[in-house]
C-alpha positions, -999 to +999 in steps of 0.1 A: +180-250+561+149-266+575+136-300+563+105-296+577+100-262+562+084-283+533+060-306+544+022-300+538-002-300+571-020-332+571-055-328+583-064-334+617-094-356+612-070-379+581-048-380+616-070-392+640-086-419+612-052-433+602-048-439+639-078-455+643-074-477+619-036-491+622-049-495+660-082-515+648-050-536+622-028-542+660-060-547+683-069-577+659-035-590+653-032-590+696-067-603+704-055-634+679-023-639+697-038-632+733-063-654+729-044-680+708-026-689+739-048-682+770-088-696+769-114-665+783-123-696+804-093-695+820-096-658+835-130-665+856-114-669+892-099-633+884-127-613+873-155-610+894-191-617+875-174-636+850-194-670+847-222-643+833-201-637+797-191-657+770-164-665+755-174-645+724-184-619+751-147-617+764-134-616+729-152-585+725-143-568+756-106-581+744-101-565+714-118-534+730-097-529+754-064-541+729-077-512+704-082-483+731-046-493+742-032-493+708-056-463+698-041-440+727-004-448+718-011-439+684-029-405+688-002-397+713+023-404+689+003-383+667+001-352+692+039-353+699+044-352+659+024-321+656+028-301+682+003-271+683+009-240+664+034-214+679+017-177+678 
């Protein structure tokens, strides 16, 4: 007996938006803590051109880069729990 025999196909696009948005929930929840305790000031000796952004500027490219991080990890997740369809 198979448990998984039973469970309905969950479309893909429902897939991909779920995991979109729980990673849009953790990018914000990062960027708050990241940024809680390190200034974007603080970062210009290590990124070249930095004096040219903002701080709202670096906030943005923060949480950017925090939800294409959390994004990937959940559509990988995603891929390994539905494996393609055997022929």
């Amino acid at each position: 007996m198979q448990v998984f025999d039973e469970v309905k196909e969950i479309p893909r696009a429902q897939r991909i938006i779920s995991a979109l948005w729980i990673a849009f929930f953790n990018a914000a929840v990062a960027t708050a803590v990241f940024f809680a305790l390190i200034d974007p000031m603080e970062l210009e000796p290590c990124i070249p051109h930095f004096p040219q952004a903002s701080r709202i500027g670096a906030y943005t490219i923060g949480f950017l880069l925090f939800w294409l991080l959390t994004a990937a990890t959940s559509l990988f997740t995603i891929t390994f729990l539905y494996p393609g369809k055997r022929s």
